[in-house]
C-alpha positions as CSV (number, residue, x, y, z in Angstrom):
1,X,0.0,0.0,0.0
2,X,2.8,2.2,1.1
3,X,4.6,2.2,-2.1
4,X,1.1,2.5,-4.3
5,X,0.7,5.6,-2.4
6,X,4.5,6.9,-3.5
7,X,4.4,5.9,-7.2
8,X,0.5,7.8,-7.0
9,X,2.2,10.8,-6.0
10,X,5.6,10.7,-8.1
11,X,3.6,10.3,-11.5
12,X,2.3,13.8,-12.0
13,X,6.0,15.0,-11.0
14,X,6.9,13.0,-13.2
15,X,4.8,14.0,-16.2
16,X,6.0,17.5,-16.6
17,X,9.6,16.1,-18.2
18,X,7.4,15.8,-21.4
19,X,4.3,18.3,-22.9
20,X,1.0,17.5,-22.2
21,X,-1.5,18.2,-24.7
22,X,-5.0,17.8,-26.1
23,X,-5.9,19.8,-29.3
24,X,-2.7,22.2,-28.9
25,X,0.7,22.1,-30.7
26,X,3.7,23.5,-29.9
27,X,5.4,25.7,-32.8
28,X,8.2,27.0,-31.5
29,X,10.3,28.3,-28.2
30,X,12.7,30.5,-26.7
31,X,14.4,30.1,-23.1
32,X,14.0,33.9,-22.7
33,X,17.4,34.1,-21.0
34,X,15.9,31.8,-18.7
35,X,14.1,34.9,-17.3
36,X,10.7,35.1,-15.1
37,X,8.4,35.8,-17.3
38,X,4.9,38.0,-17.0
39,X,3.4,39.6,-19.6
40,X,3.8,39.2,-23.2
41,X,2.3,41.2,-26.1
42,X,2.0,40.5,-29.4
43,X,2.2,43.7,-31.7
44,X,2.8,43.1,-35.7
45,X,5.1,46.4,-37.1
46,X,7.0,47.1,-39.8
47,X,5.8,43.8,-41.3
48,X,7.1,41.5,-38.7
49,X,5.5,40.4,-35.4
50,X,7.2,40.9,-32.2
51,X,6.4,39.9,-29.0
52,X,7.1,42.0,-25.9
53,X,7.7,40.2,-22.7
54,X,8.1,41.7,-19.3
55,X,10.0,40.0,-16.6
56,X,9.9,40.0,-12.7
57,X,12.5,40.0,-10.8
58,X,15.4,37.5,-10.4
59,X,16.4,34.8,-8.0
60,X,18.6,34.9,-4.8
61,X,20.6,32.4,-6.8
62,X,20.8,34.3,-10.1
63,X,19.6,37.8,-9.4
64,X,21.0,38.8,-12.7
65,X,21.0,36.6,-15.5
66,X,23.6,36.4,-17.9
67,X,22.8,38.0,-21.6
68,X,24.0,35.9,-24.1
69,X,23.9,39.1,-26.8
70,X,26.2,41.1,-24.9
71,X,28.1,38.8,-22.3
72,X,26.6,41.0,-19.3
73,X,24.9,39.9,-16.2
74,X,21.5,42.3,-16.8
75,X,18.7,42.4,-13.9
76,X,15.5,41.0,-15.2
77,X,13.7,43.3,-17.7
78,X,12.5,43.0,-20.9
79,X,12.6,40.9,-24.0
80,X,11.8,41.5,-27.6
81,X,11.4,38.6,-29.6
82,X,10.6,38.4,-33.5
83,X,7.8,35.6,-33.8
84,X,7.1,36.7,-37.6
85,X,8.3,33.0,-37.9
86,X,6.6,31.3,-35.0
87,X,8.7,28.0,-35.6
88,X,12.0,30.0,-35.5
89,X,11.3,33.0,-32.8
90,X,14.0,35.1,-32.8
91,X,15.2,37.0,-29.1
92,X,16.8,40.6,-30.5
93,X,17.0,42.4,-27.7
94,X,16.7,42.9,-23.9
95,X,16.4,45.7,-21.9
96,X,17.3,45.4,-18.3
97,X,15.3,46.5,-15.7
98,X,15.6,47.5,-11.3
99,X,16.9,45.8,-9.0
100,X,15.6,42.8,-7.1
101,X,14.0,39.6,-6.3
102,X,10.8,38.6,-7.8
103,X,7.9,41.3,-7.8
104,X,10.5,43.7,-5.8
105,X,12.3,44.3,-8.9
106,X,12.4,43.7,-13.0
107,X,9.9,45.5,-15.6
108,X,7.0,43.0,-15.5
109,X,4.1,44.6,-17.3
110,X,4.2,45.9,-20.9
111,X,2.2,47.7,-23.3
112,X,2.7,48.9,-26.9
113,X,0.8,51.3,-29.3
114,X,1.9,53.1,-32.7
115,X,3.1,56.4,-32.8
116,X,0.5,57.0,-35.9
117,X,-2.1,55.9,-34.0
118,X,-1.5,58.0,-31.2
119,X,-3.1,61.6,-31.3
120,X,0.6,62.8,-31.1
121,X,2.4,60.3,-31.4
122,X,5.5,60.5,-33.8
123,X,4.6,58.5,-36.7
124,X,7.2,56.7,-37.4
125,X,7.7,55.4,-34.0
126,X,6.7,52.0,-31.5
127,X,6.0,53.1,-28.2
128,X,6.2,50.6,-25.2
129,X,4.9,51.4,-22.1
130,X,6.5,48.9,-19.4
131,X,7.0,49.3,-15.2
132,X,10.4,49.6,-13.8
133,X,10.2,47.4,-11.0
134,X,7.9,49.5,-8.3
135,X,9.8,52.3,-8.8
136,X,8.5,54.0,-12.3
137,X,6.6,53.8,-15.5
138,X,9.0,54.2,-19.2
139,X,8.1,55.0,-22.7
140,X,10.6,53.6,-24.9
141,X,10.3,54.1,-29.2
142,X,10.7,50.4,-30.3
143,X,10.7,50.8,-33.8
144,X,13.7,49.3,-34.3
145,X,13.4,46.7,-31.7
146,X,16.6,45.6,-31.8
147,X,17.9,49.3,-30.8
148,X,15.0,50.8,-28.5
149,X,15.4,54.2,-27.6
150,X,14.1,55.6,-24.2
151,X,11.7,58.3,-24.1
152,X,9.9,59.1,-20.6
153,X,10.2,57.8,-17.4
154,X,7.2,58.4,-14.6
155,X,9.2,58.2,-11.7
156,X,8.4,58.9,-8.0
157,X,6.1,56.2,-7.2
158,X,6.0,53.1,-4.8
159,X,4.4,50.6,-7.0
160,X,3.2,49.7,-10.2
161,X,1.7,46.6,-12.2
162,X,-0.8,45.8,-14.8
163,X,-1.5,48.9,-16.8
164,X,-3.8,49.7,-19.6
165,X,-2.8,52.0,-22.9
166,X,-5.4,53.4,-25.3
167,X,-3.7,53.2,-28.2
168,X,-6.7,55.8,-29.8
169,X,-6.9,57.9,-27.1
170,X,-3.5,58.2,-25.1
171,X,-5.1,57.7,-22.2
172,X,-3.6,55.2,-19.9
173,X,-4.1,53.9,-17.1
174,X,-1.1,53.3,-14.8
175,X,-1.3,51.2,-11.8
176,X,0.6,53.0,-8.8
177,X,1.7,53.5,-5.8
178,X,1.5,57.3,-5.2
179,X,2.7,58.9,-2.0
180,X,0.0,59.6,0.5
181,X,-2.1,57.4,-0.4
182,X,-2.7,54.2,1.2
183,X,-2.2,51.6,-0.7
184,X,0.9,50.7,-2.9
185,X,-1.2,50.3,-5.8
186,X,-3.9,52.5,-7.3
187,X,-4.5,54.1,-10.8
188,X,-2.7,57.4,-12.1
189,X,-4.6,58.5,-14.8
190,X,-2.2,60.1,-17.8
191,X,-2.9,61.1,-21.0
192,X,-0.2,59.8,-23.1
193,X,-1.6,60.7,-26.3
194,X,2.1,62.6,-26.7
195,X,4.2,60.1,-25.2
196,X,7.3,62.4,-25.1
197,X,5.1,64.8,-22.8
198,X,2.8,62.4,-20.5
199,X,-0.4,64.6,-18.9
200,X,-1.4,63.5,-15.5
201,X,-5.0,63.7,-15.6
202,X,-5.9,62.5,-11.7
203,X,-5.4,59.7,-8.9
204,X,-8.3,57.3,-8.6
205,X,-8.8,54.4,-6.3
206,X,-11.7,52.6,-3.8
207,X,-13.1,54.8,-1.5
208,X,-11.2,54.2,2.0
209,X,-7.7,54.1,-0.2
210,X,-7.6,58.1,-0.6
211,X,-4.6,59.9,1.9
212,X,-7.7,61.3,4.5
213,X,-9.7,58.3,4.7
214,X,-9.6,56.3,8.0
215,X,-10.7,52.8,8.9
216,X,-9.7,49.4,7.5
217,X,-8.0,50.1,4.0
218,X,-9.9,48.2,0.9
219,X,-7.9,45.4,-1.1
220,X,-5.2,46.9,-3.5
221,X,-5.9,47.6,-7.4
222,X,-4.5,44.7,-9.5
223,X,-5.2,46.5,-13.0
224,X,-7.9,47.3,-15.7
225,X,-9.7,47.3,-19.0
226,X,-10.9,50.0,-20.9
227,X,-13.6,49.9,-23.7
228,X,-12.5,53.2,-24.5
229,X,-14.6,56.4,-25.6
230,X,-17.0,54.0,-28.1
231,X,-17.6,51.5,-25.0
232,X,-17.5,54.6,-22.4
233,X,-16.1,52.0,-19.2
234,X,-13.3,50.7,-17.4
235,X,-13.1,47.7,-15.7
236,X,-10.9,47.8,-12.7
237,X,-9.6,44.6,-10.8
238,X,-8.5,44.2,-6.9
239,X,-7.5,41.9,-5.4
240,X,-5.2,39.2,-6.4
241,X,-6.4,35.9,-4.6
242,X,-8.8,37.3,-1.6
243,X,-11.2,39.9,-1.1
244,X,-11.6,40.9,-4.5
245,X,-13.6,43.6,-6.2
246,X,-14.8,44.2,-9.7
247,X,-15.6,48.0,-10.2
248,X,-16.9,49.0,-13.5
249,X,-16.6,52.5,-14.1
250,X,-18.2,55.3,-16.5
251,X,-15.0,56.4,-18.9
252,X,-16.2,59.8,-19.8
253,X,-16.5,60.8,-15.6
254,X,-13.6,59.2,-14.6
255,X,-11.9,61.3,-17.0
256,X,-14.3,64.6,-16.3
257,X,-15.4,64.6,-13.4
258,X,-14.2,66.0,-9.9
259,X,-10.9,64.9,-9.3
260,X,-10.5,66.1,-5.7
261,X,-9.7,62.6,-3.4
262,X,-12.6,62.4,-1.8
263,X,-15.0,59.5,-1.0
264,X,-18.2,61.4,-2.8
265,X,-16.0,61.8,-5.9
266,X,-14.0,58.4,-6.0
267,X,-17.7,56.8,-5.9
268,X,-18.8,59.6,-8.8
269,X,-17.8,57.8,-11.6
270,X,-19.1,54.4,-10.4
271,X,-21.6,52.7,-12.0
272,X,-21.1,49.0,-11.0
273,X,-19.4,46.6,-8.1
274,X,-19.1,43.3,-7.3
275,X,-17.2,42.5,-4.1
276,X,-16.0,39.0,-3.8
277,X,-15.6,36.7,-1.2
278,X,-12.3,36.6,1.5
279,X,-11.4,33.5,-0.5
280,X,-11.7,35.0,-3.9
281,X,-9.6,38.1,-5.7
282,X,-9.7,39.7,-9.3
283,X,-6.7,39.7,-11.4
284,X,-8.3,40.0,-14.6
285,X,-11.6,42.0,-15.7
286,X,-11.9,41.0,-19.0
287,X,-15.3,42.5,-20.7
288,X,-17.6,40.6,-23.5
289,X,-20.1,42.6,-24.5
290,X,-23.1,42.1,-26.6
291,X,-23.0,38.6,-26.6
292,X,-25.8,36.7,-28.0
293,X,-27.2,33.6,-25.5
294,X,-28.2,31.2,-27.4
295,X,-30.3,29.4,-24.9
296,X,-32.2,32.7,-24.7
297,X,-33.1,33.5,-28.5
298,X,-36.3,32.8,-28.1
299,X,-36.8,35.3,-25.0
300,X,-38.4,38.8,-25.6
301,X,-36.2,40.4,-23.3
302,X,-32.7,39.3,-22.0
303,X,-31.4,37.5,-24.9
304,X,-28.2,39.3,-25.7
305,X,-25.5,39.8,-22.3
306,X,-23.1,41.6,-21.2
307,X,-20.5,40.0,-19.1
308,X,-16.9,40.5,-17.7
309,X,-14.6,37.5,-17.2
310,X,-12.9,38.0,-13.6
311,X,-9.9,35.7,-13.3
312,X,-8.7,34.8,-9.7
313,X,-4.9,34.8,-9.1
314,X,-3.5,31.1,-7.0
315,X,-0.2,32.5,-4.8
316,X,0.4,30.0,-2.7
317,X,2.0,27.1,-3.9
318,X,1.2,23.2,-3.6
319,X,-3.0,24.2,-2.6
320,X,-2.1,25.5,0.6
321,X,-4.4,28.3,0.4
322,X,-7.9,28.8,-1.1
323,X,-8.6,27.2,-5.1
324,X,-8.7,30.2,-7.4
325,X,-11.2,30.4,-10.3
326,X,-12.9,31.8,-13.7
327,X,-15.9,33.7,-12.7
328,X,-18.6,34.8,-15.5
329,X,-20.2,37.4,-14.8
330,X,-23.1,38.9,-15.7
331,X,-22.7,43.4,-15.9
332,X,-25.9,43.6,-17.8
333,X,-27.5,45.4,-15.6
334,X,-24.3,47.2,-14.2
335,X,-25.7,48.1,-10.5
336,X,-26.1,44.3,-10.0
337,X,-23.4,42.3,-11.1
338,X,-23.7,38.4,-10.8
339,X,-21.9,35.5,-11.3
340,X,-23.4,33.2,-13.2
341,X,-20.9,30.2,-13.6
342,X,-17.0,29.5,-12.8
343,X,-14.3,27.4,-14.3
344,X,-11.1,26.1,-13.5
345,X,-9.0,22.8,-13.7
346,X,-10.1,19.5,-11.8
347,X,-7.1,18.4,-10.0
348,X,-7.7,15.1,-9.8
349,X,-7.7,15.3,-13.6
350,X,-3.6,15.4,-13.4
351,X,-2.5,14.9,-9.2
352,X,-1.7,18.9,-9.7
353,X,-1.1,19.4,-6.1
354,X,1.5,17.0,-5.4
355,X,3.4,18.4,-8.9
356,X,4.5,21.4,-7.1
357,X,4.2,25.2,-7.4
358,X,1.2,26.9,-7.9
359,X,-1.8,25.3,-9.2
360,X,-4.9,27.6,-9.9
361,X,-5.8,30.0,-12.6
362,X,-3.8,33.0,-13.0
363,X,-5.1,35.4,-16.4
364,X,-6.5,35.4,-19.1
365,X,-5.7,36.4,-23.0
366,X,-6.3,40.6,-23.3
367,X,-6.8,40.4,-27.0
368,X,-9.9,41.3,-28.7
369,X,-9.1,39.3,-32.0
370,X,-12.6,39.0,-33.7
371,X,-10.8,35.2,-34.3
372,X,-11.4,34.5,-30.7
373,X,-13.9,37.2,-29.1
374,X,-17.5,35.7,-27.8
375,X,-15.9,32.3,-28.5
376,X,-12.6,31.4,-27.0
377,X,-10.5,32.6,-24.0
378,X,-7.4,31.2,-22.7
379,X,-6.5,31.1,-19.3
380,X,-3.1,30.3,-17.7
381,X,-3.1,27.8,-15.0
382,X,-0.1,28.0,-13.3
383,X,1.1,24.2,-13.2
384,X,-1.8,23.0,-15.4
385,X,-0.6,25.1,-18.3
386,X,-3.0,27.1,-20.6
387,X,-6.2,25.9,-21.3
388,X,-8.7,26.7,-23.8
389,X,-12.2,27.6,-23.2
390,X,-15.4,27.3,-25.4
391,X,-17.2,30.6,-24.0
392,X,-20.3,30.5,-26.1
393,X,-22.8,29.4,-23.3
394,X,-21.3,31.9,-20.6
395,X,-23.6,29.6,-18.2
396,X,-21.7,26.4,-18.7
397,X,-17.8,27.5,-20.1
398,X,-16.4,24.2,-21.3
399,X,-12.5,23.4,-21.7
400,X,-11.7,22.1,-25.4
401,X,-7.9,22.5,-25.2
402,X,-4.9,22.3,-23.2
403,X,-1.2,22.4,-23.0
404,X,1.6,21.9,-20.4
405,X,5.3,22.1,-21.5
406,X,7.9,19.9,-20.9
407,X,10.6,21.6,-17.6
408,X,13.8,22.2,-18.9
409,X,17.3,22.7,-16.9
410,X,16.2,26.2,-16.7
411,X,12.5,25.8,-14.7
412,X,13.2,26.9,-11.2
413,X,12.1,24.9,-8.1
414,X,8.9,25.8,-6.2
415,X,8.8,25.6,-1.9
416,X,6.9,25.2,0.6
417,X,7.4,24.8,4.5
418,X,6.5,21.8,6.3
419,X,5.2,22.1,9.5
420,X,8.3,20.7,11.2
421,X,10.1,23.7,9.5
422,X,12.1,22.3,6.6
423,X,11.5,22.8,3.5
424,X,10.3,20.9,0.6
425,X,10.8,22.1,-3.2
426,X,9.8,20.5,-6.6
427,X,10.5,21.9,-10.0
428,X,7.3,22.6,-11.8
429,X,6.0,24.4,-15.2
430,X,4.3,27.2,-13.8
431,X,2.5,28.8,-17.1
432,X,1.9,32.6,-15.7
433,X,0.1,34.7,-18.8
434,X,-0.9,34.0,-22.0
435,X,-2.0,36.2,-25.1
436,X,-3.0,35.4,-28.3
437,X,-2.5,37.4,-31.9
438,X,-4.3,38.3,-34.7
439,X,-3.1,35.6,-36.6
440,X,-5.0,33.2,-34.2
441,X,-1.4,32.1,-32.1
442,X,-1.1,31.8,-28.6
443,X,1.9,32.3,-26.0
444,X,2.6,31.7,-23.0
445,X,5.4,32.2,-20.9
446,X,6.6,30.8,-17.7
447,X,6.7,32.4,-14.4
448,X,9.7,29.7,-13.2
449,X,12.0,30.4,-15.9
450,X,10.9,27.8,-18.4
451,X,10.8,30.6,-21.6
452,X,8.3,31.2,-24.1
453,X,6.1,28.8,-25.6
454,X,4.3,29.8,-29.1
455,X,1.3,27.2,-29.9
456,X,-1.9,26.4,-32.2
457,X,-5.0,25.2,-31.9
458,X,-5.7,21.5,-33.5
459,X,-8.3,19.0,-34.0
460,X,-11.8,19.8,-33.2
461,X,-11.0,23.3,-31.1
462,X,-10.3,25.3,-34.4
463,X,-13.8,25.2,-35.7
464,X,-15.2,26.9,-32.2
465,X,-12.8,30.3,-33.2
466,X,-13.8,32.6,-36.7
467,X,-10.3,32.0,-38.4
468,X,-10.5,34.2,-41.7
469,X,-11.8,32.0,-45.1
């Protein structure tokens, strides 16, 4: 029985020296400088595609990685890689980030618009909009991205994460940490719409987070989505993996309306709230609006939703702390926002748990590609990989595709502490974001230094998304 119970647990460990996959194919990789990885984006210029990466921070054992380009040891930043060929991606250039370990240091989060597209923009620019570590937000001109050129640095702050750019508009906004106020991450709104002179527009957070306010002090912001001036809302997540809050806010007020931080005028341009449970957060608010039910077509009222996909965040590793989930929910009427089903991974469906590291969801794709909008999201799942999920029937989200890379001598271990004090580590994929491109690809990258992973859908899954004919 005794050794029954030990091969039980050693397979899933196991399992993660090869890919796992159902109706996903890998195209192509890069180690990524066997860098923690965060956010990628996908932006096609000058007739290639590159993919922008941000990185946290490094290890205690390698707090600066070595850059094969150069021959220097850089600190964690970010990585440009040409994926015009997504069987040969091709790393051209990093740019280092600040100092220190993990979320203490790096450039994690990355944005990227076009200079013509920009009100006043240079036109023959890239802009990227990243965070240095927690300590400021840079524009650099990537239009050559194997030579980018820095152009503004926000500096002065105590925080920063998962921004949002309006590549329209200008308008972005900037998660922060600004003096006085207290939390260490908030929203700075700028108007960027001239990215070589940013325009502070206002501060904006929960009411209770403001410098006068007293009492207990609501959960942090984690970041947002804006519709824009067409869709007129934002949709702000806090809350990583507890307490979390979905705020949808009115665009045109945020931007307008009284900026003074007070609790009267941080409600102002609030229109809609959902706070979740202790054991629940919001990383990601992703809207999908106007989407038709079909199990209501027949119903005179009700029969095309709105709804926001809020995606939990799993920190703790080896399910010592509450699951983490998909949550659809329902915004159509925005005062009332409900949840009307959830998704996530069945452990017992691969012994996650005893693989190590995290196992939970994480995010979701950003990307409104008409290929995959109303029909397919993918979700990162820590040591489960990405997933992809059939979205159509918002009441009953189905999984139709997955895929978990092989480790490699570069995936880092994952820890936890027993309760007679020592510690235990495995080495575990742990897939952190995933976006997806116009051209219907996928990538994912790996929070425990496993690199970037570029994939496609296959077999049945294809026919679910609105590939071009």
């Amino acid at each position: 029985m005794l050794a029954a119970c030990i091969v039980t647990l050693a397979a899933p460990v196991l399992a993660q020296s090869k890919p796992e996959a159902k109706d996903m194919a890998l195209l192509g990789s890069n180690d990524l400088q066997a860098r923690s990885a965060y956010q990628p984006t996908i932006h096609s210029q000058g007739g290639r595609w590159i993919a922008y990466i941000g990185h946290h921070g490094g290890t205690k054992e390698i707090p600066k990685p070595r850059n094969p380009l150069t021959g220097a040891d850089e600190f964690n930043g970010t990585s440009l890689v040409d994926v015009t060929d997504p069987r040969r991606p091709k790393y051209l250039f990093h740019i280092p980030g600040d100092e220190g370990l993990a979320e203490d240091g790096g450039a994690q989060m990355v944005r990227v618009c076009d200079g013509k597209g920009l009100p006043k923009g240079d036109p023959n620019a890239v802009y990227m909009l990243r965070t240095f570590g927690n300590k400021a937000h840079e524009i650099w001109n990537t239009a050559d991205p194997a030579a980018p050129k820095l152009v503004t640095r926000l500096a002065g702050i105590k925080g920063t994460h998962k921004n949002w750019w309006e590549c329209d508009t200008g308008i972005a906004y900037l998660v922060s940490g600004v003096p006085g106020w207290r939390v260490d991450r908030m929203t700075e709104v700028y108007d960027l719409s001239d990215p070589a002179k940013p325009v502070k527009l206002r501060d904006f957070a929960l009411p209770g987070q403001q410098p006068a306010a007293g009492g207990p002090t609501p959960t942090r912001l984690h970041g947002a989505i804006s519709t824009g001036p067409k869709g007129n809302r934002v949709y702000f997540a806090y809350g990583t993996n507890e307490g979390g809050v979905l705020q949808i806010v009115d665009r045109e007020k945020l931007l307008n309306g009284p900026k003074e931080p007070t609790e009267e005028n941080l409600r102002y341009p609030q229109v809609g709230r959902l706070d979740m449970s202790p054991l629940t957060g919001a990383h990601t608010t992703f809207p999908v609006l106007e989407m038709p039910v079909a199990e209501f077509a027949k119903d005179k009222v009700g029969k095309v939703r709105n709804f926001v996909v809020v995606t939990n965040e799993q920190i703790k590793n080896e399910c010592e702390e509450p699951r983490q989930f998909v949550w659809m929910v329902d915004v159509t009427v925005e005062r009332y926002p409900a949840s009307v089903s959830t998704w996530g991974v069945p452990e017992a469906s691969g012994g996650f748990c005893a693989r190590g590291g995290r196992f939970g969801t994480h995010a979701s794709n950003e990307s409104m590609t008409p290929i995959y909008y109303k029909r397919l999201m993918f979700f990162s799942h820590f040591n489960a990989g990405v997933r992809a999920v059939d979205i159509r029937d918002p009441y009953h989200m189905k999984e139709v595709a997955y895929y978990i890379p092989a480790i490699t001598k570069n995936t880092d271990k994952r820890c936890i502490k027993l309760a007679d004090g020592q510690e235990r580590c495995k080495t575990a994929i742990q897939t952190n974001n995933v976006e997806v491109d116009d051209r219907g690809y996928f990538y994912i990258v790996d929070r425990a230094n496993t690199g970037l992973h570029i994939l496609e859908l296959t077999g049945a899954a294809p026919r679910i998304a609105n590939f071009p004919r």
